[in-house]
mmCIF file of the C-alpha atoms, coordinates in Angstrom:
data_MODEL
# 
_entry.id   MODEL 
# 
loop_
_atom_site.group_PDB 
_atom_site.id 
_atom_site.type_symbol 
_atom_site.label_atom_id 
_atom_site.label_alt_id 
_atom_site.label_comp_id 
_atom_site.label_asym_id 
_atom_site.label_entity_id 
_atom_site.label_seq_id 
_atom_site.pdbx_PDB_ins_code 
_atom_site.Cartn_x 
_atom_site.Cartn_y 
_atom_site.Cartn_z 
_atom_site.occupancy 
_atom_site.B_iso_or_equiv 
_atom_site.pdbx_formal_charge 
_atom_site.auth_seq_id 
_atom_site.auth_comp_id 
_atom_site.auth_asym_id 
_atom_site.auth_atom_id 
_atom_site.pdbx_PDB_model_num 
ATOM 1   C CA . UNK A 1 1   ? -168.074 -221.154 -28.941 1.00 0.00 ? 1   UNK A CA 1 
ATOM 2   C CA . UNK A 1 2   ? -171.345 -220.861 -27.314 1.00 0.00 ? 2   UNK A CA 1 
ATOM 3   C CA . UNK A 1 3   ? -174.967 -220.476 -28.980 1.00 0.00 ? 3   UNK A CA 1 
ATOM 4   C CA . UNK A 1 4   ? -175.579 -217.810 -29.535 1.00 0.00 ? 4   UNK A CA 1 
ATOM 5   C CA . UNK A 1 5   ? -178.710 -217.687 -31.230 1.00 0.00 ? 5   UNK A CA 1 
ATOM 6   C CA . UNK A 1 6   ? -180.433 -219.825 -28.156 1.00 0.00 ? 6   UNK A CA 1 
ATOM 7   C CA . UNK A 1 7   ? -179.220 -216.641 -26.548 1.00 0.00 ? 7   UNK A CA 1 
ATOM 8   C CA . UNK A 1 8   ? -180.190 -213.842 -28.336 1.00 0.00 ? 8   UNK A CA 1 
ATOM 9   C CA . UNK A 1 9   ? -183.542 -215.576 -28.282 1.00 0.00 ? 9   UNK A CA 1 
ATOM 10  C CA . UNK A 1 10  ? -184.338 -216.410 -24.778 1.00 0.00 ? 10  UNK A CA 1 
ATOM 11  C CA . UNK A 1 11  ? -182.633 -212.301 -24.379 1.00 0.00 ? 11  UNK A CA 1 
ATOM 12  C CA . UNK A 1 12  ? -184.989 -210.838 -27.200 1.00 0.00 ? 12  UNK A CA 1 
ATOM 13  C CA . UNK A 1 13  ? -188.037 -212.756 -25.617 1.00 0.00 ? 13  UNK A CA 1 
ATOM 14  C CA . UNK A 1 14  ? -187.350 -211.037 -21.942 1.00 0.00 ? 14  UNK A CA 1 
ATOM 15  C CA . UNK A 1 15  ? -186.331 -207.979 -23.547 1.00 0.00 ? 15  UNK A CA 1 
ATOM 16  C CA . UNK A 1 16  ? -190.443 -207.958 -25.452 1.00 0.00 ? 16  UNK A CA 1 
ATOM 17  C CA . UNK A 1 17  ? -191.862 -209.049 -21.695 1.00 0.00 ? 17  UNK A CA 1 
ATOM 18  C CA . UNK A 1 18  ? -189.920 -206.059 -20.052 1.00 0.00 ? 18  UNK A CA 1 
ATOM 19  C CA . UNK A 1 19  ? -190.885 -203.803 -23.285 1.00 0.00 ? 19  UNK A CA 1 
ATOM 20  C CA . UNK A 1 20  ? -187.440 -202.809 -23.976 1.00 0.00 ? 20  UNK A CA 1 
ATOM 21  C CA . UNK A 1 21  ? -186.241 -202.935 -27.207 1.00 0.00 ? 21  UNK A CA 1 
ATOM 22  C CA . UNK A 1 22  ? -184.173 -204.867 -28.980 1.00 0.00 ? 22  UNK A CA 1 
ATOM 23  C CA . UNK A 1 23  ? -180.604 -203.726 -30.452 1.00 0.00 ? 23  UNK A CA 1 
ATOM 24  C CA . UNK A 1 24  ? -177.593 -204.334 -32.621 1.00 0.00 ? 24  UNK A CA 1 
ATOM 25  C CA . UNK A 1 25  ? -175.444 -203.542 -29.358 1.00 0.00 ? 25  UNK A CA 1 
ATOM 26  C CA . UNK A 1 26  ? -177.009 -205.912 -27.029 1.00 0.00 ? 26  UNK A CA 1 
ATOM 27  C CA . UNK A 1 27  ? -176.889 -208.504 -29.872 1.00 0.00 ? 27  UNK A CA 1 
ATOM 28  C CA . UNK A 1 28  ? -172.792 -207.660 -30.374 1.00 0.00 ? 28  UNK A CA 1 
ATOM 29  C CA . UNK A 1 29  ? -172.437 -207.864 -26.732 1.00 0.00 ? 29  UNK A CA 1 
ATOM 30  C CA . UNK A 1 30  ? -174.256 -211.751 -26.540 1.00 0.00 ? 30  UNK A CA 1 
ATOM 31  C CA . UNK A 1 31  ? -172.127 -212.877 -29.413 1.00 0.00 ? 31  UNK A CA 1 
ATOM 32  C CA . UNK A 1 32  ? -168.687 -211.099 -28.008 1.00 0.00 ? 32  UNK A CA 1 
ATOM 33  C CA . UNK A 1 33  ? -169.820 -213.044 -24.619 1.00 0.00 ? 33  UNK A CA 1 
ATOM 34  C CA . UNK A 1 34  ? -170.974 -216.344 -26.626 1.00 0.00 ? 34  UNK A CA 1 
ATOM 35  C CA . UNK A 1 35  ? -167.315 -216.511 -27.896 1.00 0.00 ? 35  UNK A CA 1 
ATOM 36  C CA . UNK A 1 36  ? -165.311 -216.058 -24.796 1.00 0.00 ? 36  UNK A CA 1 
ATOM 37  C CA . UNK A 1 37  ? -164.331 -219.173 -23.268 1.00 0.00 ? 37  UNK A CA 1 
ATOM 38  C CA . UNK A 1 38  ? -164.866 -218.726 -19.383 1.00 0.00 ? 38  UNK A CA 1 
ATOM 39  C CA . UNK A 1 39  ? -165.014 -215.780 -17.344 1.00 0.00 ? 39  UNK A CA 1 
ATOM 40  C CA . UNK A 1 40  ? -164.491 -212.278 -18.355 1.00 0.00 ? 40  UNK A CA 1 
ATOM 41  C CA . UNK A 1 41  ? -164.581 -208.900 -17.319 1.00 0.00 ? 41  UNK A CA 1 
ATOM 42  C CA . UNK A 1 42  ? -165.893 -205.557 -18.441 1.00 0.00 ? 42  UNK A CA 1 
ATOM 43  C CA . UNK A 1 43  ? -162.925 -204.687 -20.386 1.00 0.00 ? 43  UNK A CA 1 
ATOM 44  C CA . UNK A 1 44  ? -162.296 -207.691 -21.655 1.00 0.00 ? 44  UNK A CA 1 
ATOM 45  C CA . UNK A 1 45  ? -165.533 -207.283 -23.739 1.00 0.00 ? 45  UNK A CA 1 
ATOM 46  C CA . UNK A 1 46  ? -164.771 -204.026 -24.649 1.00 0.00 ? 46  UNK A CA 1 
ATOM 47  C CA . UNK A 1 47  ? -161.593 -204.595 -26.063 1.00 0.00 ? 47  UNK A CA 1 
ATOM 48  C CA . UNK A 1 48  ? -163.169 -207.206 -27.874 1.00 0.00 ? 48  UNK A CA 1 
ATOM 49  C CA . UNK A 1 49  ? -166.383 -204.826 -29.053 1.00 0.00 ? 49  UNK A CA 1 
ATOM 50  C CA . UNK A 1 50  ? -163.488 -202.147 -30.365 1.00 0.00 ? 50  UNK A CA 1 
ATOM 51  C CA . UNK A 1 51  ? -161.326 -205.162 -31.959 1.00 0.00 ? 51  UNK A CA 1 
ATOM 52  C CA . UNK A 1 52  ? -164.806 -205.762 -33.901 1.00 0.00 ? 52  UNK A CA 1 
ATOM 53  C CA . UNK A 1 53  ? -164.728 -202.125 -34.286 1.00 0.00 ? 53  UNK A CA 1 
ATOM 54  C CA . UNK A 1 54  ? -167.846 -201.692 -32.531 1.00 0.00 ? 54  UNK A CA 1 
ATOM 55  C CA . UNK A 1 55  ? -167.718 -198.533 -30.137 1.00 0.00 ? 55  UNK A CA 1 
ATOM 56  C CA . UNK A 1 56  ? -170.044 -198.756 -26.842 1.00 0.00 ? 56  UNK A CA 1 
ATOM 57  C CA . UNK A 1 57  ? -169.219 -196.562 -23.335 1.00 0.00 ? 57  UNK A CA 1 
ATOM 58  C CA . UNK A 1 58  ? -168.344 -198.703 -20.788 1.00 0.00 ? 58  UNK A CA 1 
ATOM 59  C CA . UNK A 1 59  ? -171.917 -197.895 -19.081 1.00 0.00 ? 59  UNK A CA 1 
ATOM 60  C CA . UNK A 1 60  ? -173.390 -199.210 -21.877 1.00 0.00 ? 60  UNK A CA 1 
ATOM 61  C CA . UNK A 1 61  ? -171.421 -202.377 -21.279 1.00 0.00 ? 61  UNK A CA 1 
ATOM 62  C CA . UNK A 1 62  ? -172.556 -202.542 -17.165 1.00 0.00 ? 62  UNK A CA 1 
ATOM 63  C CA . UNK A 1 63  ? -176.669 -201.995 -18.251 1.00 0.00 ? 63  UNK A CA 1 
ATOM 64  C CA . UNK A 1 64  ? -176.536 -205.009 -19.929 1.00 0.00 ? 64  UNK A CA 1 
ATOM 65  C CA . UNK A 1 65  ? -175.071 -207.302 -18.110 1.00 0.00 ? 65  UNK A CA 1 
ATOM 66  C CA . UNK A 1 66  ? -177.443 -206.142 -15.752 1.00 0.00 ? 66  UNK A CA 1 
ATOM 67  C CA . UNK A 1 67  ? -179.976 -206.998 -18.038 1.00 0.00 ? 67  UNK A CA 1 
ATOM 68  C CA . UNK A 1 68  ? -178.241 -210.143 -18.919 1.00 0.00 ? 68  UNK A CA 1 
ATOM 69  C CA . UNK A 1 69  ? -178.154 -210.976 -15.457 1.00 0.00 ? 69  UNK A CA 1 
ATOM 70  C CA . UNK A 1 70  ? -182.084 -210.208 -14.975 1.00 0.00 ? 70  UNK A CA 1 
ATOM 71  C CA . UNK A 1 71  ? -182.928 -212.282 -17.786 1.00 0.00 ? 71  UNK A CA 1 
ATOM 72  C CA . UNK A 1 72  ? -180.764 -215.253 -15.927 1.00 0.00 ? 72  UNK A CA 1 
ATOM 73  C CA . UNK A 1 73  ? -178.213 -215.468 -18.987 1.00 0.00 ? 73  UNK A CA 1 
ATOM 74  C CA . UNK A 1 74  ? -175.416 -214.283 -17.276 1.00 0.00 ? 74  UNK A CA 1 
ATOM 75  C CA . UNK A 1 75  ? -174.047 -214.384 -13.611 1.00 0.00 ? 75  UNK A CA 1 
ATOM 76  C CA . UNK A 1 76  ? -171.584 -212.136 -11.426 1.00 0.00 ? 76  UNK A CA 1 
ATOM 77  C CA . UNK A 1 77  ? -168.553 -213.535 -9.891  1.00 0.00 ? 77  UNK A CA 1 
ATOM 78  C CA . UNK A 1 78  ? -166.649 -211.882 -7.557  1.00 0.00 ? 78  UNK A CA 1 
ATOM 79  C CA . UNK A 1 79  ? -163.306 -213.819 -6.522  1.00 0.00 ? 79  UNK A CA 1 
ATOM 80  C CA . UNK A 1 80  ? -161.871 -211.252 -4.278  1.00 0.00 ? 80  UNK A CA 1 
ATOM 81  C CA . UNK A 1 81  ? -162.508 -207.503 -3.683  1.00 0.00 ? 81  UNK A CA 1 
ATOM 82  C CA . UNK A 1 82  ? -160.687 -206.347 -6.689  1.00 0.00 ? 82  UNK A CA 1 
ATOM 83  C CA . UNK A 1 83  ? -162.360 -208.378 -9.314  1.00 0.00 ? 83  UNK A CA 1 
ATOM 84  C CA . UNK A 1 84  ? -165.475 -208.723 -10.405 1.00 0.00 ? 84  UNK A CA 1 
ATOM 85  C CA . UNK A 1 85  ? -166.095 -211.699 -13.690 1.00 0.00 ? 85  UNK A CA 1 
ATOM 86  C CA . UNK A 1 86  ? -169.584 -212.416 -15.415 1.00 0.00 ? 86  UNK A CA 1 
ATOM 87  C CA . UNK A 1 87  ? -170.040 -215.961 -17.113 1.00 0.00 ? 87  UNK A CA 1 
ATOM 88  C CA . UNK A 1 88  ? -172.916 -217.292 -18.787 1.00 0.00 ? 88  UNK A CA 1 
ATOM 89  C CA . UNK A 1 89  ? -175.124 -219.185 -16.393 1.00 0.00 ? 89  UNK A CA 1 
ATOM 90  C CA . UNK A 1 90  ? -175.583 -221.878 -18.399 1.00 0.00 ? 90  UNK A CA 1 
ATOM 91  C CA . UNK A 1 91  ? -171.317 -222.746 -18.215 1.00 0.00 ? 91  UNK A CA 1 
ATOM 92  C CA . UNK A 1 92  ? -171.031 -221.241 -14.771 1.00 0.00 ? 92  UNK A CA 1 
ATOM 93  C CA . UNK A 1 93  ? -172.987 -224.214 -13.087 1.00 0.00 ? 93  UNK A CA 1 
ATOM 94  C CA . UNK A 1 94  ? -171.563 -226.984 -14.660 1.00 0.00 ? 94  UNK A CA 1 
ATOM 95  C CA . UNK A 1 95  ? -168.329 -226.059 -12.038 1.00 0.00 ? 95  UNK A CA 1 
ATOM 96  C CA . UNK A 1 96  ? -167.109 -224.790 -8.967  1.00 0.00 ? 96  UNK A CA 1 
ATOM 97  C CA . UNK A 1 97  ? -164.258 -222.684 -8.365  1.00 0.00 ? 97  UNK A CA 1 
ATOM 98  C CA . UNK A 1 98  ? -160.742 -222.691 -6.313  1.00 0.00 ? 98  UNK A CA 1 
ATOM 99  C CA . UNK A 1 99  ? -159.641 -218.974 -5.902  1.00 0.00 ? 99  UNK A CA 1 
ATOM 100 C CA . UNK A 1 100 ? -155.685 -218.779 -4.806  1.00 0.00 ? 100 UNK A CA 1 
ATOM 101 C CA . UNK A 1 101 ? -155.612 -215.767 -2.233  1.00 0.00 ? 101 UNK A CA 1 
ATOM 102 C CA . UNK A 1 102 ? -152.097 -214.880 -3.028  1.00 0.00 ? 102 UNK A CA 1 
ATOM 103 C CA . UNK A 1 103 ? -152.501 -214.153 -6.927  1.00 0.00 ? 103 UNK A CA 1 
ATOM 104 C CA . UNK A 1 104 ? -155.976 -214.589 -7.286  1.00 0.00 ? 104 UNK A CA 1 
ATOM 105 C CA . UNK A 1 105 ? -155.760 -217.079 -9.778  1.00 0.00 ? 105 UNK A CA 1 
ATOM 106 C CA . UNK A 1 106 ? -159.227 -218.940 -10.570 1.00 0.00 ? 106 UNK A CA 1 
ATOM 107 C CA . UNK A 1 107 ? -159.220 -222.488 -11.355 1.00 0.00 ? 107 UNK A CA 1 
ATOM 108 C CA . UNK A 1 108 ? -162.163 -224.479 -12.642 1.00 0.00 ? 108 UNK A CA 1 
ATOM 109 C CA . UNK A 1 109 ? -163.158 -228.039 -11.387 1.00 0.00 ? 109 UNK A CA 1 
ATOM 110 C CA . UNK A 1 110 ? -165.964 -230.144 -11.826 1.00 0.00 ? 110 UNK A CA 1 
ATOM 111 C CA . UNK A 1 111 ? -167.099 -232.649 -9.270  1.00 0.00 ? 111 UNK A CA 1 
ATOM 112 C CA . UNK A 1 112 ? -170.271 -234.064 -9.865  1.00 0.00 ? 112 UNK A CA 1 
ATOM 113 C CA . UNK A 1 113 ? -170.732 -235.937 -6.354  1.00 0.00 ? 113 UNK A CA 1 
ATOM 114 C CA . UNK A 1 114 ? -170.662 -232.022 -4.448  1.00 0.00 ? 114 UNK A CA 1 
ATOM 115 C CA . UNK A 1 115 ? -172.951 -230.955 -7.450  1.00 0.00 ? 115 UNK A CA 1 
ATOM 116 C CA . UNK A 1 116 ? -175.626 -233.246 -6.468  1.00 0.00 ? 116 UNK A CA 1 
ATOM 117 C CA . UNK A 1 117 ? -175.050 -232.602 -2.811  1.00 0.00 ? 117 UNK A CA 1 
ATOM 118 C CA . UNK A 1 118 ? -175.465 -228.746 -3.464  1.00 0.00 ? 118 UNK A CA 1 
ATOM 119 C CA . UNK A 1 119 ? -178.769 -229.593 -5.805  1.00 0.00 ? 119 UNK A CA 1 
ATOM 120 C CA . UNK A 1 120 ? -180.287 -232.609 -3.306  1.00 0.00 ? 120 UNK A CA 1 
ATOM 121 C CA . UNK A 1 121 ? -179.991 -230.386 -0.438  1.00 0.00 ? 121 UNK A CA 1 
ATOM 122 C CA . UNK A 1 122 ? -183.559 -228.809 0.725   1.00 0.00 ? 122 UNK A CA 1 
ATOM 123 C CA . UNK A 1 123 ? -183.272 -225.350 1.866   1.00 0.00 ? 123 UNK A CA 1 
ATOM 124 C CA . UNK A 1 124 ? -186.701 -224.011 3.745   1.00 0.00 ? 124 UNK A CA 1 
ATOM 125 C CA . UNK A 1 125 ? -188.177 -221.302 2.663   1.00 0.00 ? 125 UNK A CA 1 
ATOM 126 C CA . UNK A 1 126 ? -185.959 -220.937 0.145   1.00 0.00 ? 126 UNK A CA 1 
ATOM 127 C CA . UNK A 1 127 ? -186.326 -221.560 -4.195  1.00 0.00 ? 127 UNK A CA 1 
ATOM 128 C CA . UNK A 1 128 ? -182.703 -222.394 -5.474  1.00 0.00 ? 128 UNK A CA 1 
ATOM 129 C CA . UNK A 1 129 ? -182.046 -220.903 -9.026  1.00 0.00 ? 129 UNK A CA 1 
ATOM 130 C CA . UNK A 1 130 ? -178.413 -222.262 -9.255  1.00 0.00 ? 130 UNK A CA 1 
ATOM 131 C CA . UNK A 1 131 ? -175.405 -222.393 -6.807  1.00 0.00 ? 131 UNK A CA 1 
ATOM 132 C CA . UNK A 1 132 ? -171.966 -221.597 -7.191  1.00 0.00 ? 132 UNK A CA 1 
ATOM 133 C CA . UNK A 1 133 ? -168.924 -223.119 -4.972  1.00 0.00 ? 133 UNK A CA 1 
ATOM 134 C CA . UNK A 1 134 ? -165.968 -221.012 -4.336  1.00 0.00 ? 134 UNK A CA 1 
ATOM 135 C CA . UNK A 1 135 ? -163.191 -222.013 -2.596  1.00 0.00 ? 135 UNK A CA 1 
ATOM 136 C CA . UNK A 1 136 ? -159.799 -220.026 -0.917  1.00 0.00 ? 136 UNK A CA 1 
ATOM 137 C CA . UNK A 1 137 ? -156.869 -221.025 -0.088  1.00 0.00 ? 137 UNK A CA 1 
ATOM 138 C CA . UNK A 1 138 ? -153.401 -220.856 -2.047  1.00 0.00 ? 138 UNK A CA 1 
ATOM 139 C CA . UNK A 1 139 ? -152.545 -222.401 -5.355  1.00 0.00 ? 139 UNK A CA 1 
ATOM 140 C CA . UNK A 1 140 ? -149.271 -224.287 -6.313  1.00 0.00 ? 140 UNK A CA 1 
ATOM 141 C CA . UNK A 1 141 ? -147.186 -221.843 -8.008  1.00 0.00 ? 141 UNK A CA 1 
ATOM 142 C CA . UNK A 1 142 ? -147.674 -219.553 -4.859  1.00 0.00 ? 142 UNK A CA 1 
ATOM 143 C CA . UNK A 1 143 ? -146.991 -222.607 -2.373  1.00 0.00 ? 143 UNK A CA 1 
ATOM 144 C CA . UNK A 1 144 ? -144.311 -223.035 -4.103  1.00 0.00 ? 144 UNK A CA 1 
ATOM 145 C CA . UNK A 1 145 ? -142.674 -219.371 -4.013  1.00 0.00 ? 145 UNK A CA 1 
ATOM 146 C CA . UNK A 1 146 ? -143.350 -219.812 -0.409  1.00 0.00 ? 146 UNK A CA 1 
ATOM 147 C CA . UNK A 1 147 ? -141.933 -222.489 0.374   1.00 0.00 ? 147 UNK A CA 1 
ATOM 148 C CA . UNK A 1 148 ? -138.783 -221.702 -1.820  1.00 0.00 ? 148 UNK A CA 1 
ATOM 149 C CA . UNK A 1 149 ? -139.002 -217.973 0.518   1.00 0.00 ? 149 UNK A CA 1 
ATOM 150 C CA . UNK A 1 150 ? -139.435 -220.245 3.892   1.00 0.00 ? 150 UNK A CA 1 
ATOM 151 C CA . UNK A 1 151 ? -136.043 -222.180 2.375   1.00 0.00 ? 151 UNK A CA 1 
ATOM 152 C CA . UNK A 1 152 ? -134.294 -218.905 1.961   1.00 0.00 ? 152 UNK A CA 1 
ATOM 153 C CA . UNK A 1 153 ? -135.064 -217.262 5.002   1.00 0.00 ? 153 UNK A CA 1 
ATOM 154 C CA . UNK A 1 154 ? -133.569 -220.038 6.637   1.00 0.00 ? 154 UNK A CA 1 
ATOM 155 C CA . UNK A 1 155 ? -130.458 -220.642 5.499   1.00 0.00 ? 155 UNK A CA 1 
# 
């Protein structure tokens, strides 16, 4: 889905300036992530790692991510205080997310006007690297089991 190979290279060029080596395990792990479209989670890429019958221990998983993370490939999303997501940098800032409270459901939407707000907008003392929007409140399908509750409890 994603390149992979673009990847794997900008990974195995931090991976020489931090002198750790490279590895068919981190290379899995960038082309399980490369073909997942969106977010995922931890055991979402191990399931997928074991489907590709390709055993690594869920530690192995977290280090690198971290790494991933480190080397600006991937970033860490966390919607609410029972989930944490990754996504690959380069997808996560082309969109901003609505988070329903009720479900925790996690739409994507792009608006181009707020991401040139976000960009244009001078922060002192600070170096942006990206930005990421998130925003609460409650989507439709929940509205709309509340509102059919509201109906009931009236009646």
């Amino acid at each position: 889905m994603y390149d992979s190979k673009k990847i794997r290279d900008i990974f195995a060029q931090y991976l020489t300036e931090k002198s750790l080596r490279k590895s068919a395990v981190r290379d899995m792990v960038i082309e399980q992530i490369c073909q997942i479209k969106g977010h995922f989670e931890v055991e979402m890429l191990l399931q997928r790692l074991d489907e590709h019958h390709f055993r690594v221990s869920r530690a192995s998983i977290y280090n690198i991510i971290e790494l991933l993370m480190d080397a600006n490939l991937v970033v860490r999303h966390q919607f609410s205080s029972k989930s944490v997501q990754y996504e690959l940098k380069s997808v996560a800032v082309t969109h901003h997310h609505a988070v329903c409270t009720r479900c925790n459901a996690v739409r994507e939407y792009k608006n181009d006007r707020i991401s040139k707000e976000i960009t244009n907008h001078k922060i002192i003392k600070f170096t942006r690297e990206y930005h990421s929007l998130y925003i609460y409140g409650i989507c439709s399908k929940c509205k709309f089991r509340l509102n059919l509750l509201k109906k009931e409890k009236n009646k």
